[in-house]
One Martini backbone bead per residue (centre of mass of N, CA, C, O) as a GRO file, in nm:
protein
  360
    1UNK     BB    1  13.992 -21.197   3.765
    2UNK     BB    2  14.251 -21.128   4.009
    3UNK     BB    3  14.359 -21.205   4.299
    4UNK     BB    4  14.500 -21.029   4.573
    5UNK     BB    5  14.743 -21.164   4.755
    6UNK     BB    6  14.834 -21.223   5.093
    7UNK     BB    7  15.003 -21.266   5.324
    8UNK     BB    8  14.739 -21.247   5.609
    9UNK     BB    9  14.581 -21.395   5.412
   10UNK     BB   10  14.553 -21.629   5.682
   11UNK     BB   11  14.824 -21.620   5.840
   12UNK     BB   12  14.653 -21.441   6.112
   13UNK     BB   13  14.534 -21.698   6.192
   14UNK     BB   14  14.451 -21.950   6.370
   15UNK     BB   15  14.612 -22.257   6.401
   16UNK     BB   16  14.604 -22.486   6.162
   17UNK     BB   17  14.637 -22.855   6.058
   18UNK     BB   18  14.609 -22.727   5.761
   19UNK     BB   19  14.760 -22.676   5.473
   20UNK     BB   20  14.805 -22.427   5.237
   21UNK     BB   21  14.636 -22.430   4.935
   22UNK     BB   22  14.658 -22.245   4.780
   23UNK     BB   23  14.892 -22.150   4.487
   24UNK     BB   24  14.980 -21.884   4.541
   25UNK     BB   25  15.127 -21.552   4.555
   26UNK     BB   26  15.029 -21.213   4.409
   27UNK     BB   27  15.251 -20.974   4.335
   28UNK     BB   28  15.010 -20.783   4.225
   29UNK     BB   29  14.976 -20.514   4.458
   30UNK     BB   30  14.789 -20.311   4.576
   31UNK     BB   31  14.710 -20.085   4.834
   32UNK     BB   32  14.435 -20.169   4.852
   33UNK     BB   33  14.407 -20.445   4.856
   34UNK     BB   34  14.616 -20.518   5.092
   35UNK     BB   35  14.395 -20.386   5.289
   36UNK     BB   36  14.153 -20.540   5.246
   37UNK     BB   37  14.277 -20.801   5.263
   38UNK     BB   38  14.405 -20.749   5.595
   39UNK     BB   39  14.084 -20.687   5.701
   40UNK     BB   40  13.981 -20.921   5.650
   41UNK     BB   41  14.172 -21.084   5.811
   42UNK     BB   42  14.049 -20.936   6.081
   43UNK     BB   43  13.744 -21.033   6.036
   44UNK     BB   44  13.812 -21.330   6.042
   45UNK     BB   45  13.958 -21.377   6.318
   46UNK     BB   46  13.691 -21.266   6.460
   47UNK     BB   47  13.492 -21.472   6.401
   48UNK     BB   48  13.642 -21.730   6.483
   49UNK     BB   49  13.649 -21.641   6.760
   50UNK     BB   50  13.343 -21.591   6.833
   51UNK     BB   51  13.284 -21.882   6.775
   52UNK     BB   52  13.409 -22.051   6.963
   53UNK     BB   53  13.214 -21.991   7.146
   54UNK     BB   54  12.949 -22.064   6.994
   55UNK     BB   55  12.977 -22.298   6.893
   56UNK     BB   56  13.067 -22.494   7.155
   57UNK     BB   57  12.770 -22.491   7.252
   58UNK     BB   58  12.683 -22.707   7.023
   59UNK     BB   59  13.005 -22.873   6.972
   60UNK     BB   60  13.121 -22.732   6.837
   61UNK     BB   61  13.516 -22.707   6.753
   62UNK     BB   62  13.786 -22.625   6.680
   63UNK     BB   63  13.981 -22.933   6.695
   64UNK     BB   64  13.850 -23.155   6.763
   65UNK     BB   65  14.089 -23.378   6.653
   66UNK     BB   66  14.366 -23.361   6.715
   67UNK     BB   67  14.370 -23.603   6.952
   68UNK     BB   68  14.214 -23.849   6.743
   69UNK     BB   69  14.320 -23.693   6.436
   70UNK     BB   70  14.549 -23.482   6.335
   71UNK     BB   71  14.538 -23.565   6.011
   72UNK     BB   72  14.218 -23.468   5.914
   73UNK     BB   73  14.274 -23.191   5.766
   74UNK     BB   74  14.492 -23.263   5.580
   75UNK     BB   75  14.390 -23.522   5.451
   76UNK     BB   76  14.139 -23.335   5.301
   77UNK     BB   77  14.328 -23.139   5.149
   78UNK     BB   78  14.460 -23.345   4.968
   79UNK     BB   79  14.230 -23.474   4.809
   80UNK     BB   80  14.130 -23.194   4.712
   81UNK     BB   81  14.375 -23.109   4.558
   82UNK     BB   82  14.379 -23.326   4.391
   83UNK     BB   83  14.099 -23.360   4.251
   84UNK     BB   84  14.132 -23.033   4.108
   85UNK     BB   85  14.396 -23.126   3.916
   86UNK     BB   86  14.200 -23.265   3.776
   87UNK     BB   87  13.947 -23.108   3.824
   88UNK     BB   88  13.837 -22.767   3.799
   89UNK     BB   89  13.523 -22.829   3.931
   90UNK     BB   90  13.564 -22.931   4.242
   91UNK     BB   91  13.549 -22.647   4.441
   92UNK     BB   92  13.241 -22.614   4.322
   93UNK     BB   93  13.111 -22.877   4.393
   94UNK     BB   94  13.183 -22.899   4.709
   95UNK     BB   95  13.013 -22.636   4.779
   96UNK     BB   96  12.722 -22.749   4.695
   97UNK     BB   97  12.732 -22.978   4.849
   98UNK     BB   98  12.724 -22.835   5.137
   99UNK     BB   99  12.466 -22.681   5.056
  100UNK     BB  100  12.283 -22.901   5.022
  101UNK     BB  101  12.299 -23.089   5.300
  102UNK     BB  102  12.229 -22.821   5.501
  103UNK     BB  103  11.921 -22.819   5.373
  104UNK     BB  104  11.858 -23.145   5.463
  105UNK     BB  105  11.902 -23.221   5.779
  106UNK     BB  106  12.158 -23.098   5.800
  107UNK     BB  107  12.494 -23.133   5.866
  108UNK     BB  108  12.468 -23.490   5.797
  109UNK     BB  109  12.571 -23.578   5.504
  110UNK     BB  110  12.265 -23.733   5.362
  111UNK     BB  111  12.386 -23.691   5.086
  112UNK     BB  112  12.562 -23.948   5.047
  113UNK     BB  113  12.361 -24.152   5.064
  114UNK     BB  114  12.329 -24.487   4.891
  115UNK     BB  115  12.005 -24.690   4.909
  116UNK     BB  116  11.898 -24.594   4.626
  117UNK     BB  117  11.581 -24.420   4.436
  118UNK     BB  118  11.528 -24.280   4.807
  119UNK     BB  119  11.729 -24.098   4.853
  120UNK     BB  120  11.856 -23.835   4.851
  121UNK     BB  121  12.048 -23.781   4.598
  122UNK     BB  122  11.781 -23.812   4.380
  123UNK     BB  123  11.681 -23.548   4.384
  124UNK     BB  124  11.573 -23.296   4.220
  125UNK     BB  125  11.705 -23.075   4.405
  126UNK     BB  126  12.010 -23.249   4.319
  127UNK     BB  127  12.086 -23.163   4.057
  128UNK     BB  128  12.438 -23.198   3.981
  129UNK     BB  129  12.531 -23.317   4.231
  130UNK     BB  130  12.859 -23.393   4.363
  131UNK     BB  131  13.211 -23.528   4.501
  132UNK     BB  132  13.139 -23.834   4.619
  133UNK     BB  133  13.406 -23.932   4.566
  134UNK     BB  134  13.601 -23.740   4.740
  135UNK     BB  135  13.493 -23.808   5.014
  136UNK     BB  136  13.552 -24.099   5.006
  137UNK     BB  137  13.842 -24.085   4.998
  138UNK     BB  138  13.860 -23.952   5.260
  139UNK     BB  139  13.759 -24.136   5.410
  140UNK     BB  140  13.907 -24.399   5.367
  141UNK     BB  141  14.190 -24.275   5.483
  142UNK     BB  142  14.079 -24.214   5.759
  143UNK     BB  143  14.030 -24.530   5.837
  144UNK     BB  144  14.330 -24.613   5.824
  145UNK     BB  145  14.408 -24.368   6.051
  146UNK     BB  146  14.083 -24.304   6.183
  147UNK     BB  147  13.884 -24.543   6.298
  148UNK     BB  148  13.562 -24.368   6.386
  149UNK     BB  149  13.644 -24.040   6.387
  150UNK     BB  150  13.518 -23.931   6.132
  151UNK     BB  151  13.285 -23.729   5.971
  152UNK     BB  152  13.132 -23.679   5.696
  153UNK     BB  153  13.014 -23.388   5.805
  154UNK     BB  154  13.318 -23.259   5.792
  155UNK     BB  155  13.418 -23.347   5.506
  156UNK     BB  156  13.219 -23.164   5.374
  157UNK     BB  157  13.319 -22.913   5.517
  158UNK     BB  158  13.637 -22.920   5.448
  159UNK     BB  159  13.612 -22.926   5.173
  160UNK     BB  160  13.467 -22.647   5.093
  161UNK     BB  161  13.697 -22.445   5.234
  162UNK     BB  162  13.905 -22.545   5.049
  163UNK     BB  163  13.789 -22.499   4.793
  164UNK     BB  164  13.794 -22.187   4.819
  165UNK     BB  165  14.118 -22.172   4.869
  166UNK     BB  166  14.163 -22.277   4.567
  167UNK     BB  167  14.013 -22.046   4.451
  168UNK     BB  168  14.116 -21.785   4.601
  169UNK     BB  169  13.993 -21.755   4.873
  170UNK     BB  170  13.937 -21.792   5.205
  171UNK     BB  171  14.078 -21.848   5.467
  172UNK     BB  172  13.954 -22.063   5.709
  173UNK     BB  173  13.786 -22.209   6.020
  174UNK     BB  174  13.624 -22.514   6.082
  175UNK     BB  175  13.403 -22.641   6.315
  176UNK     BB  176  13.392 -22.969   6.464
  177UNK     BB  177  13.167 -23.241   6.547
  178UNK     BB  178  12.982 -23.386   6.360
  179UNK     BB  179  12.744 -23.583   6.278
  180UNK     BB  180  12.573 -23.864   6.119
  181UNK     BB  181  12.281 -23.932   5.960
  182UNK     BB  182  11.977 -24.167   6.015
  183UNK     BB  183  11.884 -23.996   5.706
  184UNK     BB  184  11.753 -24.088   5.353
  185UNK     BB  185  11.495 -23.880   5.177
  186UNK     BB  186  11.377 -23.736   4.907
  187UNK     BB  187  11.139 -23.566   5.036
  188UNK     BB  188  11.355 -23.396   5.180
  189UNK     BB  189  11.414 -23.188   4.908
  190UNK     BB  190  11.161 -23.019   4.831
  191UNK     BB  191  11.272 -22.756   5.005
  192UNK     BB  192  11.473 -22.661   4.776
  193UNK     BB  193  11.646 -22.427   4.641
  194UNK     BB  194  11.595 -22.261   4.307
  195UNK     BB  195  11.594 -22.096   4.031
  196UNK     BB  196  11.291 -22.045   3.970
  197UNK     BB  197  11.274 -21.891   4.225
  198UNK     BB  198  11.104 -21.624   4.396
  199UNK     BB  199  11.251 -21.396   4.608
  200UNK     BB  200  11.059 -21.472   4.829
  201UNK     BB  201  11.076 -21.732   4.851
  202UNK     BB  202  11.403 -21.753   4.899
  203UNK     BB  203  11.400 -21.608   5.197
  204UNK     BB  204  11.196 -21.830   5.296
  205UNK     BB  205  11.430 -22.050   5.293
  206UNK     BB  206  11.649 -21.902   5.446
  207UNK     BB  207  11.486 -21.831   5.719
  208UNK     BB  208  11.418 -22.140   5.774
  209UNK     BB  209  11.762 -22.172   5.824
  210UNK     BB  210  11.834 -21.855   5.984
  211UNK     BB  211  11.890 -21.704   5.714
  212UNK     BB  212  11.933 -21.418   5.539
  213UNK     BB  213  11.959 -21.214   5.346
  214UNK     BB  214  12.267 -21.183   5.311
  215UNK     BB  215  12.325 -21.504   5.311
  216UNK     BB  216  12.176 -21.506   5.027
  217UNK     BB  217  12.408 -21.330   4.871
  218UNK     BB  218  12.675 -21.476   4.954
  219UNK     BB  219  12.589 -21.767   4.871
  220UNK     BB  220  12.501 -21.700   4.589
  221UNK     BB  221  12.782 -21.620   4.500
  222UNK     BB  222  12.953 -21.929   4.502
  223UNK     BB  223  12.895 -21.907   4.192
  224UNK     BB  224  13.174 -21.778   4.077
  225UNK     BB  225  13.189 -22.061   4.041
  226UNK     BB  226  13.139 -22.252   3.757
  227UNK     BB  227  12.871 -22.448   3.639
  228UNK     BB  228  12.594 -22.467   3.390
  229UNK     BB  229  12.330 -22.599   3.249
  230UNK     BB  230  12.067 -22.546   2.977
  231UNK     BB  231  11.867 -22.658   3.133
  232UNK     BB  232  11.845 -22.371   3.328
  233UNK     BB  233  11.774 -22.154   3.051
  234UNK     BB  234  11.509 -22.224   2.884
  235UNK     BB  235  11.318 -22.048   3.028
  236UNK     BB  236  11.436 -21.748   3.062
  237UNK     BB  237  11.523 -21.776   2.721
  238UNK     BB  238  11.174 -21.890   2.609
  239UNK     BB  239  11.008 -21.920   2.886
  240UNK     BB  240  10.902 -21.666   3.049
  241UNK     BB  241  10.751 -21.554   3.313
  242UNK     BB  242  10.414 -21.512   3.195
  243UNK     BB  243  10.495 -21.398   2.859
  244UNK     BB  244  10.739 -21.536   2.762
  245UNK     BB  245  11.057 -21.537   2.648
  246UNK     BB  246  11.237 -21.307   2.800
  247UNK     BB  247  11.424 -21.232   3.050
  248UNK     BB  248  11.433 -20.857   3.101
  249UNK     BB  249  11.720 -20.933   3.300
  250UNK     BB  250  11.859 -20.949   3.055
  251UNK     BB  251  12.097 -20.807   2.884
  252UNK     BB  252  12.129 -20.659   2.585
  253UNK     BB  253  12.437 -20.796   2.522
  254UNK     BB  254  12.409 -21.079   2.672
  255UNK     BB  255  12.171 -21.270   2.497
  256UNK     BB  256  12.320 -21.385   2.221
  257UNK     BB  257  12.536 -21.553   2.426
  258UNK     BB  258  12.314 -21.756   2.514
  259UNK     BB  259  12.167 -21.842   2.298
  260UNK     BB  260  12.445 -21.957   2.126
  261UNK     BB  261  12.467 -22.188   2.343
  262UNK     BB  262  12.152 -22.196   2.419
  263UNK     BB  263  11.950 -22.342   2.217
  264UNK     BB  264  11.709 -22.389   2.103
  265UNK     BB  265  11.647 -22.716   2.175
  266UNK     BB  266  11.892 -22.800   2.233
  267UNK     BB  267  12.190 -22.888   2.434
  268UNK     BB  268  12.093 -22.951   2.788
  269UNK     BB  269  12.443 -23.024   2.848
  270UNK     BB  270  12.528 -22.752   2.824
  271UNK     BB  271  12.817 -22.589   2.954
  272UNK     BB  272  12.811 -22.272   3.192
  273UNK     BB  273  12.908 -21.991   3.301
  274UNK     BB  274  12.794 -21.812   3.613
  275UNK     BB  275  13.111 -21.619   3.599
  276UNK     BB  276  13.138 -21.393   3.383
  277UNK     BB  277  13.519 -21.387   3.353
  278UNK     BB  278  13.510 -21.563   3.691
  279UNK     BB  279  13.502 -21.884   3.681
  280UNK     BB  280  13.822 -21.968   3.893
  281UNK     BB  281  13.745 -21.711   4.110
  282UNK     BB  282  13.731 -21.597   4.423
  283UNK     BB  283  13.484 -21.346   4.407
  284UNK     BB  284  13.267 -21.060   4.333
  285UNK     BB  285  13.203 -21.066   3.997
  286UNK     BB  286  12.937 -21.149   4.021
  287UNK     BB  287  12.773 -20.914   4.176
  288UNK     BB  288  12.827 -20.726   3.911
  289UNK     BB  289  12.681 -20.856   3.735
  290UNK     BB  290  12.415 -20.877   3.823
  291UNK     BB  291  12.352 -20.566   3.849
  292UNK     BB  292  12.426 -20.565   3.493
  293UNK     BB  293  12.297 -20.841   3.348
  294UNK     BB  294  12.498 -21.107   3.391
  295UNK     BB  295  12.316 -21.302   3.503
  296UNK     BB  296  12.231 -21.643   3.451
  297UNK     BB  297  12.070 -21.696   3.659
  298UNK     BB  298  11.753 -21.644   3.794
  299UNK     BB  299  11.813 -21.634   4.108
  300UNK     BB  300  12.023 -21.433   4.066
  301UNK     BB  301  11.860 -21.222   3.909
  302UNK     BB  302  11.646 -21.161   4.163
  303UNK     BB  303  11.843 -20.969   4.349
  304UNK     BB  304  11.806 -20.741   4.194
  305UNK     BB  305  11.481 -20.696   4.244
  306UNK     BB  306  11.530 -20.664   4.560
  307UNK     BB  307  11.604 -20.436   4.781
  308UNK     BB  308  11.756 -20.546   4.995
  309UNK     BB  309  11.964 -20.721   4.812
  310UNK     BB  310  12.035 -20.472   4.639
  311UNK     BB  311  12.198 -20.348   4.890
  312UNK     BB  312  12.381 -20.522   4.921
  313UNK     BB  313  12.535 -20.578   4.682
  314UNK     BB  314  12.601 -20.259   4.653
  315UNK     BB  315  12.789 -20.235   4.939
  316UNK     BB  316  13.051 -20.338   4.753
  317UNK     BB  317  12.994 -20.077   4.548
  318UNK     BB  318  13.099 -19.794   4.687
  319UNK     BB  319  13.305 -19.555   4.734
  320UNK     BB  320  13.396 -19.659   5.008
  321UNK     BB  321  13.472 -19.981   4.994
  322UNK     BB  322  13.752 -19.989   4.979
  323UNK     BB  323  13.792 -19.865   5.318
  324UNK     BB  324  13.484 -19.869   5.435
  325UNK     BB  325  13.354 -20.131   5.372
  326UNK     BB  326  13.229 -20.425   5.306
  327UNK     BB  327  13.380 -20.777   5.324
  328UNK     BB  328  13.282 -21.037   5.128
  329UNK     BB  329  13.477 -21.214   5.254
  330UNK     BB  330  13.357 -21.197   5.554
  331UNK     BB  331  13.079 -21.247   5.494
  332UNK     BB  332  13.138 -21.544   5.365
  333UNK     BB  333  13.228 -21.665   5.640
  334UNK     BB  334  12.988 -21.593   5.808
  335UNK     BB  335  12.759 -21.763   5.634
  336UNK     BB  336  12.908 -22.050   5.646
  337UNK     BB  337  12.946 -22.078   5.973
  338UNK     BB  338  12.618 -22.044   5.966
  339UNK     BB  339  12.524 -22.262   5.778
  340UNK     BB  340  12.713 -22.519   5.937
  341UNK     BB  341  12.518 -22.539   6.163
  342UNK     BB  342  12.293 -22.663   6.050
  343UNK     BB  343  12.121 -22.950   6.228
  344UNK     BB  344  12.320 -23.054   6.395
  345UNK     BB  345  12.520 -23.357   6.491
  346UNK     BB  346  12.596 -23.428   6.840
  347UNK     BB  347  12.744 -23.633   7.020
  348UNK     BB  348  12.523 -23.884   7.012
  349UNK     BB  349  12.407 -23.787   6.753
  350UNK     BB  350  12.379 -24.052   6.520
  351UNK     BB  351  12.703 -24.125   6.326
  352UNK     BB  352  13.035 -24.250   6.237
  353UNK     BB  353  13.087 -24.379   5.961
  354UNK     BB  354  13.245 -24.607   5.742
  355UNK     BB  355  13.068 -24.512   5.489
  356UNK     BB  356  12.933 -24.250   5.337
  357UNK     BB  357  12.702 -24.439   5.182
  358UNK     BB  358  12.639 -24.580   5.448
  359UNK     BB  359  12.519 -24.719   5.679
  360UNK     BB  360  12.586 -24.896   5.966
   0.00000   0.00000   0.00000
């Protein structure tokens, strides 16, 4: 399923210093596309505005760098397109990290340490996160021409965004000015939210970083790109609580194909797209899947369970959603933009790394 991109889509924020990361504009667009995405344009430049002032309390702020470091965004834009270009799963994984940082001690990096098997990247809660070799090339890249001055908890914000770009999701801009964290430790990553967490449990975790359920529901839509491993498939499929057997909320039509998968026994490292039919593009078809039974992910499919967050999921396709809904890229924006704030270090506080794997 491929989204019908228009230059408005983007070309009508305000003037960001990096690039458009694109892949190219598909020329087969329908009216409604057009519109729906002319519109998603006009409230993510409204996003942005709001942001503008809201961040700048906080100390983050568009275009942070401009004066200290102005290729900045461009040189993580770029380092991030080759590394995608070289491994398709990049845009996945870049994304996965910025919410797992976010999750633990707030954007601060902390997740890049490594200084040991106390780190917090060691975390069972942080298994399969990956990327950091890709933060490393972009910090190692900016300190050649800009040392002291741009913080790993940025470039993890901004390769986020890229990420998402590259994978025809919405364009939009980050505000920067976090500081990296001088905390990183195993013990601290034990309330991430987990595949196997009870809906309830979830909202209680995103709650907690002042996350809503919809921030809930839109931030696990960006499940949409990438894959996970039958590690995470074999209690849903062979032994779900409490009664054994099969989670009953996956589809019996689409049972037989992740079993054929992931078999009984079998090995738990091969991985498994979590977008069935929509796993390289960034769009809604996760949440039409999940409404179906053709959710992957437990946690995933937990969303259908619950009145609140499948209203959520539902208002993205009722008879006038083409029209006058909810748009889930705008609403995925200011997810994003909110979830980015969470626990930031500015001002004084943190520090600059030299290099992102370790304190200074």
């Amino acid at each position: 399923m491929q989204t019908c991109i228009h230059p408005l889509f983007g070309g009508s924020l305000p003037a960001s210093p990096h690039t458009s990361l694109r892949p190219g504009y598909l020329a087969s667009c329908s009216v409604f596309d057009l519109y729906r995405q002319a519109m998603a344009s006009v409230v993510i430049a409204l996003l942005v505005l709001t942001c503008s002032v809201g961040c700048s309390q906080g100390l983050l702020q568009f275009g942070f760098y401009d004066k200290t470091c102005p290729q900045a965004e461009s040189i993580v834009g770029s380092v991030v397109r080759d590394a995608a270009l070289s491994n398709s799963n990049v845009p996945a994984v870049l994304l996965r990290l910025h919410f797992h940082d976010c999750f633990v001690e707030g954007c601060d990096g902390s997740i890049l340490i490594d200084n040991g098997p106390n780190s917090e990247r060691h975390a069972f809660g942080h298994q399969g996160v990956g990327g950091f070799d890709v933060i490393e090339k972009a910090k190692a890249q900016l300190e050649a021409v800009c040392p002291g001055v741009v913080s790993c908890a940025d470039i993890v914000a901004l390769a986020a965004r890229d990420a998402v770009a590259l994978a025809n999701g919405p364009e939009y801009q980050v505000p920067t000015g976090r500081r990296d964290g001088r905390i990183s430790d195993v013990s601290l990553a034990k309330d991430m939210p987990d595949v196997g967490d009870s809906i309830q449990l979830l909202k209680n975790k995103f709650l907690q970083k002042g996350l809503s359920e919809k921030d809930l529901v839109v931030l696990s839509a960006a499940h949409t790109i990438g894959t996970t491993a039958c590690f995470f498939m074999t209690k849903r499929l062979y032994n779900f609580f409490p009664n054994g057997g099969t989670d009953p909320a996956i589809n019996p039509s689409f049972l037989p194909q992740l079993q054929a998968t992931c078999p009984q026994n079998g090995d738990v490292n091969v991985r498994v797209p979590i977008d069935i039919g929509s796993e390289r593009e960034f769009d809604s078809h996760i949440l039409q899947n999940i409404r179906n039974g053709f959710a992957v992910l437990e946690s995933d499919a937990r969303l259908n369970d619950d009145e609140a967050t499948r209203g959520v999921i539902d208002s993205y396709f009722s008879l006038l959603s083409p029209l006058f809904g909810p748009s889930f890229e705008a609403d995925f924006v200011a997810s994003m933009l909110k979830m980015g704030q969470i626990g930031v270090k500015t001002g004084l506080q943190g520090e600059i790394r030299r290099s992102c794997l370790a304190f200074n």
